[in-house]
N, C-alpha and C positions, 0 to 999 in steps of 0.2 A: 504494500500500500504506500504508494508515493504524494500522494497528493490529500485534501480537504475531503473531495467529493468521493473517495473511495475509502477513506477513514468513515465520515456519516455515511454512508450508505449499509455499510457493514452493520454500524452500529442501529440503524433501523432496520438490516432485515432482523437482528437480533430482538429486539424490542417487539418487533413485530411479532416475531414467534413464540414468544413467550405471555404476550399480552391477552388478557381477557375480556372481553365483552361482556359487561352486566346485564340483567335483565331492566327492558324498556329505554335503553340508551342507544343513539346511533353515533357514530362515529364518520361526521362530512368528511367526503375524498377530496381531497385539494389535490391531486396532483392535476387533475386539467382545469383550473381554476382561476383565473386572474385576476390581481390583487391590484388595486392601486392604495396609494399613501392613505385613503381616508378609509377606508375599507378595513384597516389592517388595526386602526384604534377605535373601532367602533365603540358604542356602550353598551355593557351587557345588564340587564335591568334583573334586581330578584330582589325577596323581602327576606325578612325574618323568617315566615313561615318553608321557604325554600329552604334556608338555612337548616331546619328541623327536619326535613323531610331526606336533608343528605345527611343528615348525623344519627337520624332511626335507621338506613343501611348501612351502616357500619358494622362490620362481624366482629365477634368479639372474641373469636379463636383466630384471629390473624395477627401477625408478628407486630411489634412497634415500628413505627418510620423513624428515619432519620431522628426527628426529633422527640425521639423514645416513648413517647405517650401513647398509652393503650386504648383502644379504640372504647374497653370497657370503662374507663377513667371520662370519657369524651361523652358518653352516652349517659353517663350518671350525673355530669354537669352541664348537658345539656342548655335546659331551661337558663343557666346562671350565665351561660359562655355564649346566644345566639344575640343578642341584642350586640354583646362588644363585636364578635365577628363581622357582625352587617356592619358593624359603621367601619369596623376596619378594610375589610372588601371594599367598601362603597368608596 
């Protein structure tokens, strides 16, 4: 691998292959897509209630991320942590 675009390429068929699809999610294909500058910062609009609704699928037999917190920790604080997250997203 001599180059950028054979470096990422690799590393997304990887990613690709390993990656799973949840239920009721789709996943846009950009690769025939084109983008310009205003397109690419769009705004994405969600409340609190969305917020709730991705922290109730959270499994709670899956490993820690990066930043060690157990999904079971996230689900029990819920309620207490969906108000600061919206305004911090937001």
């Amino acid at each position: 691998m001599d180059n950028d675009l054979d470096i990422a390429t690799c590393f997304s068929t990887f990613f690709a292959s390993v990656f799973t699809l949840e239920d009721n999610c789709s996943v846009p294909n950009t690769t025939d897509m084109e983008f310009s500058g205003r397109d690419k910062c769009s705004d994405v609009w969600f409340g609190e209630s969305d917020i709730l609704k991705v922290l109730d699928k959270l499994h709670v037999d899956k490993a820690p991320g990066p930043d060690d917190l157990l999904s079971k920790l996230l689900l029990e604080i819920k309620k207490e942590i969906c108000y600061p997250m919206y305004i911090l997203f937001r």
